[in-house]
Structure formats: structure tokens, C-alpha cells
N, C-alpha and C positions, 0 to 999 in steps of 0.2 A: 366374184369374190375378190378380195382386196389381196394386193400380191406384196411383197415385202422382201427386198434383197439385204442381206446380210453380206456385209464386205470383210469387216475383221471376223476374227473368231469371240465368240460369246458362247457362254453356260448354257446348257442345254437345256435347264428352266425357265429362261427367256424364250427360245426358241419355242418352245414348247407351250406357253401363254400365247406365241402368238399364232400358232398352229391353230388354235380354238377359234381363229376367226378369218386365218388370211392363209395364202396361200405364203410359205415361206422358201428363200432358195438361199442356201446359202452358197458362196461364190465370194473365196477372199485370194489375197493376192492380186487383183486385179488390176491394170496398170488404167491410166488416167481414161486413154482414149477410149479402153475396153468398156468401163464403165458408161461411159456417153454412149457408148452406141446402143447397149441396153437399157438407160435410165427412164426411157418413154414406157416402159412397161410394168413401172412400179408405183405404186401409192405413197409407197414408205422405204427410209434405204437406213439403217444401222451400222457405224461404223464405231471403234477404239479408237485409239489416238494412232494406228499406224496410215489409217485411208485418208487422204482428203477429200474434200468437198466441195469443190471450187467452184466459179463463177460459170464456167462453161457446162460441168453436170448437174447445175441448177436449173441451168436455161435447156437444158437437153431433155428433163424428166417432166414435159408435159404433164403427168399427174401427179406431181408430188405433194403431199398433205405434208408430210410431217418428216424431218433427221432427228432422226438418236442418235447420243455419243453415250454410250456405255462407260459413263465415265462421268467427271468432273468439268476438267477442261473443254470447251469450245473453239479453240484456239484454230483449227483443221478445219472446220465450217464454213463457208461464205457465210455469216448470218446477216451481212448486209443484205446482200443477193438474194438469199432466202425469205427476209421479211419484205421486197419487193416485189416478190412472187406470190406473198401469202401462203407460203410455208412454215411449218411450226418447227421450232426448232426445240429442244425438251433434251435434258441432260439426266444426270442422276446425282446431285453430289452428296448426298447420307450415303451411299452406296459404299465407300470410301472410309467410313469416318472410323471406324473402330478401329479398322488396319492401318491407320494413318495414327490414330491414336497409341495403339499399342507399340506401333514402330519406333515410335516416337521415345517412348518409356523404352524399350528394349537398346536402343542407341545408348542412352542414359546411363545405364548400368552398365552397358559395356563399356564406355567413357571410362565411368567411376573405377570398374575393377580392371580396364584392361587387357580385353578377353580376346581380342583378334591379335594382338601383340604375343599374348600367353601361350597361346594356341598356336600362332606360327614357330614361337621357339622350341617349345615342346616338341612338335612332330619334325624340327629342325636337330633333334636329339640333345637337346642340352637342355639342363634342370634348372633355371634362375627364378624359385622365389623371390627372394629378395629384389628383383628388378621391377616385380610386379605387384610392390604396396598400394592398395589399394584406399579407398574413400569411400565411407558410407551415404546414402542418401538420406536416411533419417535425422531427421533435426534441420537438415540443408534448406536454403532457402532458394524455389526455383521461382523462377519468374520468365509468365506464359504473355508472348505477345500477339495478341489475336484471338477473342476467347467467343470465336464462329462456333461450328460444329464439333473439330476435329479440337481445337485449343481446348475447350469447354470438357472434352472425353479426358482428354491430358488430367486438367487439375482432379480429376474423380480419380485417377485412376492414381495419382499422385498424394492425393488422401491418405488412399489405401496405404503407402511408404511410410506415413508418416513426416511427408515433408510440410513447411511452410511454403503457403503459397501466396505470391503477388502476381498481378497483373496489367497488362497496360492494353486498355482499348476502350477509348473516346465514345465510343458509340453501343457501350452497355449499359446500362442504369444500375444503380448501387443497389437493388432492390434485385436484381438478377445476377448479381457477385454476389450479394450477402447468402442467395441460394447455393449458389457454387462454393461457398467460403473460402470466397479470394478476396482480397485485400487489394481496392484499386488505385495505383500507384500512377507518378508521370513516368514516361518514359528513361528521363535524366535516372530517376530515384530506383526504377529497374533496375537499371545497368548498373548500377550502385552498389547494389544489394545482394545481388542475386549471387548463388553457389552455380547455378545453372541456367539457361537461357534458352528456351523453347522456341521458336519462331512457328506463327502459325496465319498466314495474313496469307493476300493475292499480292502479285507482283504489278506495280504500279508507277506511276511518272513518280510519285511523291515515297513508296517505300521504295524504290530501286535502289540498293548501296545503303539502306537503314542503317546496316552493322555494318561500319566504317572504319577510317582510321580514326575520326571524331570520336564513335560509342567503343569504339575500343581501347580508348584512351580510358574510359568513365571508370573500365568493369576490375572487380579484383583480380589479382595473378594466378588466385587458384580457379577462376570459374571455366567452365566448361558451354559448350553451345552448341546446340540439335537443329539443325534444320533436318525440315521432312514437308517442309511448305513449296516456296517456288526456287529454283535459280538464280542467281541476280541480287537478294536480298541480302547477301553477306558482299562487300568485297574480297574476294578471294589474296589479291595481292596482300592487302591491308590486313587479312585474319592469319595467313603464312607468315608474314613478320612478327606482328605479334605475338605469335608459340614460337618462333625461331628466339627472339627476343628474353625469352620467358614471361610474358605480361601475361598471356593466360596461360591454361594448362591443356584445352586439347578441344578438339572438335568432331561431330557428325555430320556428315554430309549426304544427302541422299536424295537430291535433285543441283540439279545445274544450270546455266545461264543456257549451255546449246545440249540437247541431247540427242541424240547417242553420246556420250564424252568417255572416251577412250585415252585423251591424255589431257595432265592438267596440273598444277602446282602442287597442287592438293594432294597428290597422289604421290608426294615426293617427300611427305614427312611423316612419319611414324605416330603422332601424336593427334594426326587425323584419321578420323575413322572415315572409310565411304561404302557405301551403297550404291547399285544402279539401280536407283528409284523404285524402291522397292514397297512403297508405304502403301499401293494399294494391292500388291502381291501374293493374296492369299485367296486362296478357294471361296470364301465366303464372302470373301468382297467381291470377284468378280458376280457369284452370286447372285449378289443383291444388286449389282448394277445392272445386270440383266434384265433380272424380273423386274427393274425399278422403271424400265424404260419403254418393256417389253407392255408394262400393264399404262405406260402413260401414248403409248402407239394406242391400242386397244380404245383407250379413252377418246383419243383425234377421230377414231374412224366411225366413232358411234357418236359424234357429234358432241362431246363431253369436253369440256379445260382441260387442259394437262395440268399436271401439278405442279412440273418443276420446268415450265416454256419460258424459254432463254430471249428469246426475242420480242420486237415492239407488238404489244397486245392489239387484236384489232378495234377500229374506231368505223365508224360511222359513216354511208355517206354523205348525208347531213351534217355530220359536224367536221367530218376529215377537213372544209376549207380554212374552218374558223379556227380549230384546236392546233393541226399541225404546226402554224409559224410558231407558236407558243413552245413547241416540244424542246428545239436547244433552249430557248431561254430557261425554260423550267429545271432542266440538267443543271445549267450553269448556276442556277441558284441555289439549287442544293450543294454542290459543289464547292460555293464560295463561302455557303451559311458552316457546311463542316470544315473548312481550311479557316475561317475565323473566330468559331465559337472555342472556348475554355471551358475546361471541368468535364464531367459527364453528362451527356445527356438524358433530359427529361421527358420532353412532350414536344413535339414538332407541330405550331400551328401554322396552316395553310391558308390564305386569305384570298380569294377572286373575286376581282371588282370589272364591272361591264357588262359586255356583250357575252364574254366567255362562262360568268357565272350562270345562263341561262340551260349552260350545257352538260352534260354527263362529266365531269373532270376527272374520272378514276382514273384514266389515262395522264392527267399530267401529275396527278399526283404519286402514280408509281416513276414517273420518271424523277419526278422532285427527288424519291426517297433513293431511286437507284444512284442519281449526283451525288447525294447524302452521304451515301451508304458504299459508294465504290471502293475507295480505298482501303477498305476492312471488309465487309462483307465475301465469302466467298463464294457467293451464286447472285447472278444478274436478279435486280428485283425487276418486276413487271406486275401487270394487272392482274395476272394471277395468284402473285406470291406477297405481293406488297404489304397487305397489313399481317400476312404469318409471319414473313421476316422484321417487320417494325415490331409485333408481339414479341416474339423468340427474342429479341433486344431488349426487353420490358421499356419500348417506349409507347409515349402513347401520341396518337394524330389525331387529329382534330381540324375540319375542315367546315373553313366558313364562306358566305356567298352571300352580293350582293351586287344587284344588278346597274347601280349607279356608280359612275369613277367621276372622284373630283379632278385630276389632270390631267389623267389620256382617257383615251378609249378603252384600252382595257389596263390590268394592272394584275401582278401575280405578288404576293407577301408570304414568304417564308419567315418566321419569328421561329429559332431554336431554343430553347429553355433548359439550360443543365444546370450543374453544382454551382456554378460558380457564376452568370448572370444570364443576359439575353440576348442574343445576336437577334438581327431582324433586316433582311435582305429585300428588294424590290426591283423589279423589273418588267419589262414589256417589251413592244415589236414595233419600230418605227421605220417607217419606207425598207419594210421587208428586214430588218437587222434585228437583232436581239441588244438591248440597252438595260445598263444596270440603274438605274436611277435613284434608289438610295441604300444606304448602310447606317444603321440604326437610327438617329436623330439625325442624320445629316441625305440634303437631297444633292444629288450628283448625275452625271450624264457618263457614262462611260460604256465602250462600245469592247465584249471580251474578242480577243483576238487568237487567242490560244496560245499567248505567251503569259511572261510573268510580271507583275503586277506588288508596288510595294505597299499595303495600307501601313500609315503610322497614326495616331492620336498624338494629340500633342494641344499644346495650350501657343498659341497664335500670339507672335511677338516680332520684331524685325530681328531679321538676321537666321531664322531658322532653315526654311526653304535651299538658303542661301549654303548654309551649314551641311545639310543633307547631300544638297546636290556636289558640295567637294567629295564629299566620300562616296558617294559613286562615282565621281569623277576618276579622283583615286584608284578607284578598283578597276577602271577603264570601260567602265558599264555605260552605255547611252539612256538617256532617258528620251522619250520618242515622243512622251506627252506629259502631262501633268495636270490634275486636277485639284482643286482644292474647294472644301463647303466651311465654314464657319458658323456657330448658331449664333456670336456677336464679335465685333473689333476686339482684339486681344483675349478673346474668349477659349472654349474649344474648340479647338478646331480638327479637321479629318484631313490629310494630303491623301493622295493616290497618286503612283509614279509607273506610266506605263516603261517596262524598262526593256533592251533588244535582247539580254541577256539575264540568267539568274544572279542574283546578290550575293555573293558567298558571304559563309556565315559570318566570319570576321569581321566584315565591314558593317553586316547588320547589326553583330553586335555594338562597333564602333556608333553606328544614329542612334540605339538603344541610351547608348552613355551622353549622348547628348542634353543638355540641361531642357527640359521643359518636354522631351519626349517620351510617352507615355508607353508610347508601342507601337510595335514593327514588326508588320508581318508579312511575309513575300508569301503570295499568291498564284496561283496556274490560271487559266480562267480564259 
């Protein structure tokens, strides 16, 4: 019988699913070394977010099929380690969603009527209505950034209020907001608008610091703003001034950048509300994290998919030589195709020319979508989940194959398709490297480094290049290479500036204003 350590504490419905097929111990509190020394005796090991999972009790558990985290987050996990061992890694994140939802709305209203403020002076024995006028939500207009599982519960439940709703997130189709009846908005036009400001995204290189001193400059004096998403996503400095300031009127907080957080800025003004992390804090979310995890262990041990496996899907050994050099490029180009496409997205087509279209591609294509898809989404996609999560988005993929390539050997074409035109990304693997080789009509040679990168369009004349490179000069930024494709002499043309540094925004917008440049976008990659 299959044996199953239980390190955190979990719902006794979990437990109890996997009673029916394994032997179960639970044994939490466990310190690092405790756990290695027993880990060769388990098939499967379950942990929250208090255990970790590290490199050493990966390589210690001789039979580990499969980690649960009763939860959302993977963060605790080795899943590198893990996927080099052929262990499954499988999370739960619906588990979460209602609790995260509703917390969500419940911050909101206490925002609006100011009910931990009320409550404190009340049972401080003094009567001041008056200090506690409050704001209705009806009529108000909130605006949900991130409209994944938990954002998506938000606007239903925000319906129900009677609010107006807007939203921003690049990577829904207007055909799945018209469902939700949200209204999808740019980011700038959010902050704008909004009475209240929901955050609901993963914490990323490119969301970290979103709500800034920048978008707090944007938003009205009366709005109000929830986070119940990650840490990180607000500046804390930047949102403290601003209620000190009076430019807005108050905040929710209820994750942070380090947790446990016990002390913090935020916790120094009346007009912030906080939480310790409470969004998925309820009976019934643990619950369902439980059984969510409990029944995709079950699934690993009877030779079945998991449903919601966090880690690289497996491949072949016949094709593991051919597909793998391909896997970072394929990231990289979903990655670059959603950091330059505009509007919302439509239909993501996939194009493999060579040797590679001979082979199974689901694997590069969940990775394509997970590059795609990382900076919004809030569950890894992989081979398992890749066309439920590009569904649940109403886009749609389309994958084509063709065993001849006219310039290399092989060749991988992401073409994105939204509201507003068509990105179209290329790449391949030369002397083992990942090479980006074109960006829509234009063919280029560029090698990602994992730094940043400026594309601009622009119309090809003397003196531009020239113009560019003062203001990154200006801003003290290196440029370390420089590319340029033309489709003719003073025609369109594309620049790429690999740069040692990011371009702050000023200065890009300073090339912006520059006569004949089209557009300017600073890149990760």
C-alpha cells in the first residue's frame, strides 16, 4: 500500500480520501532534518505553506510520486528538483477562490463604512458617529485587476452590489468579460475611473510595485484599494504617502511582501485596513484544498493526470533530445509575444517548421502558453491544464505543423491575435542557445539574456538611432548591443536595444516623443 506523510495540518476530508487507498501519517511540525530521515518511506508527502520542501528532501524520498501543497502557492516546493526526479507536483488553486473572493468584498465595505475604526472607538467607550460617515458601494465604480478565478468571483459578487464594473486584463477575450459584464478597460483608464481598486494577479518581475507612485498619481482622492492577491504589488511607501497626503482615501491590505509581518508602515495609519492573510481562512476553503489535492494524489497513484500538476509535463524518450533545447525558447516567446502584443487577446497561433513538427509538441505548446500566460494567470499552465486554462480565457489555439523550414532547421512561430492587431514572434536553438529571429515583418538575430530589451518602430531616417541613444545616455543606462531590421532605406524599420539596465519610464516616454517613433517598449526576456 501506497504510504502518504502529512507534514502541515489539513481537513480531515483530505485525509480521509486518501485513507481509501494509502496508508496515511500525519506528523506535522517536523523540522527539516526530521523529515529527510523519513522521506524514503513515502510515495506522496502534503504540506501548507508552513513545511518546506527542499532540494535535500527531494533527493532523500527515494519514492516520491507526487507533493501537494494544500493550497495555491508553490513557492515552499523545490519544483525544479522535483521535476528532475519525476515527481509530480499538483497544487489546488479553486480551493481558495470563494474565500479569497469574498474577503475581498468584505475588506470593501469595511473600507467604505469604516467598521474596524468604529468598533475600535466604540469598545474604547466613546460614541462618535459623526467621525464615521460613511460611502455606499452602489452606483460606485470598482475596477478588478486580474479577472483569473478569484478577480472573476469578485465582479459576480460585486454585481450583486449593484456596482459598475471595469476591468483590466490583457489576457481575457471580450467574449468572456461580456459574460462576466465587465467592461475591459487599459490599465491608465482603471486607475482613472475607479471608486475602488481590487488587485487580483500573481506577483511578478513585471507586476511588482504595479500600484506605485506612478498609478497613484492616476487614481481619484476618494478611491479606495483591496488587495487580497500577493505582497509586493502595492508600494507600501508610495500608498502611505498618498492617504497621508490625502490623494486617496484608505486601503486593504491582507498579504505582504515578507510574511509573518508583524511590523510595517501600514500599520501606522488609521485609514489602512490590515489582515493577516486571511483570504483563504475559512473552513471551507481549507476544505476544498484538501479534498482538491487529496483526490489529485489518488489520481498520480492509479496512474491517472492530475489536474492541477504544477510542474514540466513529461516528455518522451524519443523526443526528450529533440523537444527539450526548444523548451526556454518556447517560454521566451510566449513571454515576448504577451509583453508586445496590444488590446485583448483572441487566438494564439502556433507554427513548427522542421524536424520538431514530426513530434508530439503539447509539451511546447503548454509552455508557449505558460510564457504567455505567467504574468496574469494564477496557476502554472502545463500539459495538463493548457487548453482548460487558454479555454477559461476564451482564447482560442491553433496549432500548425510542417516538416520543411526554409532558414534553419527548425523554427517555432507564435502569431498573437487580439483587439487591436497581430504580434508574430520567431525563434529557434543555434549552437545550443535560444535566438529570437524575427518580430513581425522584420527578421533579427537576438540572443534573450534575461535582461531588458527596448523594441521601438519607427520610420528609418538619419539621425534617429543617434537621438535614442542620447536619452539613454541621459538616463545613464548602457546599451550593450543594438539591433536593427528594415523592410527598405528610410522605410519601417524595427531597433532592439539590449540595455544593462531598465529604462525608466520618463525617458521612454521622452524616445516616445521623438518625431518618427512609433513605439517603445521595454522588454524582460
Amino acid at each position: 500500500m501506497m504510504k502518504v506523510l502529512i507534514a502541515d495540518p489539513i481537513a480531515q476530508d483530505g485525509i480521509d480520501i486518501l485513507s481509501q487507498c494509502a496508508q496515511v501519517d500525519v506528523k506535522t511540525n517536523l523540522k527539516p532534518d526530521e523529515i529527510i530521515a523519513i522521506a524514503d518511506d513515502y510515495e506522496g508527502i502534503i504540506v501548507r505553506s508552513q513545511t518546506r520542501i527542499t532540494a535535500d528532501i527531494i533527493k532523500a524520498g527515494k519514492k516520491l510520486q507526487v507533493i501537494g501543497r494544500a493550497g495555491v502557492g508553490v513557492d515552499n516546493i523545490d519544483i525544479e528538483e522535483a521535476t528532475r526526479h519525476g515527481i509530480i507536483v499538483v497544487n489546488a488553486p479553486t480551493g481558495n477562490t470563494i474565500s479569497a473572493a469574498e474577503h475581498s468584498i468584505a475588506l470593501m465595505l469595511a473600507l467604505a463604512r469604516h467598521i474596524p475604526a468604529a468598533n475600535a472607538s466604540l469598545k474604547s467607550g466613546a460614541w462618535r458617529r459623526s467621525d464615521f460617515m460613511g460611502t455606499e458601494v452602489r452606483g460606485k465604480t470598482l475596477g478588478v485587476v486580474g479577472l483569473g478565478n478569484v478577480g472573476s468571483d469578485v465582479t459576480r459578487r460585486a454585481r450583486g452590489l449593484e456596482m459598475k464594473i471595469i476591468a483590466y486584463d490583457p489576457f481575457i477575450s471580450t467574449e468572456i468579460a461580456q459574460n462576466l459584464q465587465v467592461e475591459l478597460v487599459t490599465l491608465e483608464q482603471l486607475l482613472e475611473e475607479s471608486d475602488f481598486i481590487s488587485l487580483h494577479i500573481p506577483l511578478t518581475e513585471s507586476t511588482r510595485g504595479i500600484i506605485g507612485a506612478r498609478a497613484l498619481a492616476m487614481v481619484k482622492p476618494t478611491v479606495r484599494i483591496i488587495n487580497t492577491a500577493r505582497g509586493g504589488l502595492i508600494d507600501d511607501e508610495a500608498l502611505v504617502n498618498s492617504i497621508n497626503e490625502g490623494r486617496i482615501a484608505g486601503a486593504a491590505i491582507d498579504v505582504f511582501a515578507k510574511e509573518p509581518c508583524t511590523e510595517s508602515i501600514l500599520f501606522e495609519n488609521d485609514k489602512i485596513i490590515v489582515t493577516p492573510h486571511l483570504g483563504a481562512s475559512t473552513t471551507e476553503a481549507q476544505t476544498l484544498a484538501a479534498t482538491e489535492v487529496a483526490r489529485q494524489i489518488v489520481d498520480v497513484f492509479k496512474g491517472k493526470p492530475a489536474r492541477y500538476a504544477v510542474n514540466a509535463p513529461f516528455i518522451s524518450v524519443e523526443a526528450l533530445p529533440v523537444l527539450m533545447p526548444f523548451m526556454k525558447v518556447s517560454s521566451t516567446l510566449g513571454s515576448l509575444a504577451s509583453q508586445l502584443a496590444e488590446g485583448q487577446m483572441k487566438t494564439i497561433n502556433i507554427r513548427y517548421n522542421g524536424d520538431i513538427a514530426n513530434y508530439d509538441t503539447n509539451t511546447l505548446k503548454a509552455v508557449i502558453l505558460g510564457g504567455l500566460l505567467e504574468e496574469i494567470s494564477e496557476e502554472r499552465v502545463n500539459l495538463v491544464n493548457a487548453n482548460i486554462v487558454a479555454s477559461r480565457r476564451g482564447l482560442k489555439v491553433v496549432e500548425q505543423k510542417e516538416a520543411t523550414c526554409e532558414n534553419y532547421s527548425n523554427l517555432i512561430t507564435v502569431e498573437v491575435v487580439t483587439s487591436e492587431d497581430t504580434t508574430t514572434v520567431s525563434g529557434t536553438v543555434l549552437r545550443g542557445e535560444s535566438h529570437i529571429v524575427q518580430v513581425d515583418n522584420y527578421w533579427i538575430d537576438i540572443v534573450p539574456t534575461g535582461g531588458f530589451f527596448l523594441f521601438s518602430d519607427h520610420h528609418d531616417r538619419p539621425g534617429i538611432i543617434g537621438a535614442v541613444g542620447k536619452i539613454t545616455g541621459d538616463a545613464d543606462i548602457n546599451i550593450s548591443y543594438m539591433s536593427l531590421s528594415r523592410l527598405k532605406p528610410r522605410g519601417q524599420a524595427l531597433m532592439i536595444l539590449a540595455l544593462d539596465e531598465a529604462l525608466p519610464e520618463e525617458h521612454r516616454q521622452q524616445i516616445l516623443a521623438l518625431p518618427d517613433i512609433q513605439s517603445a517598449k521595454l522588454v524582460k526576456m
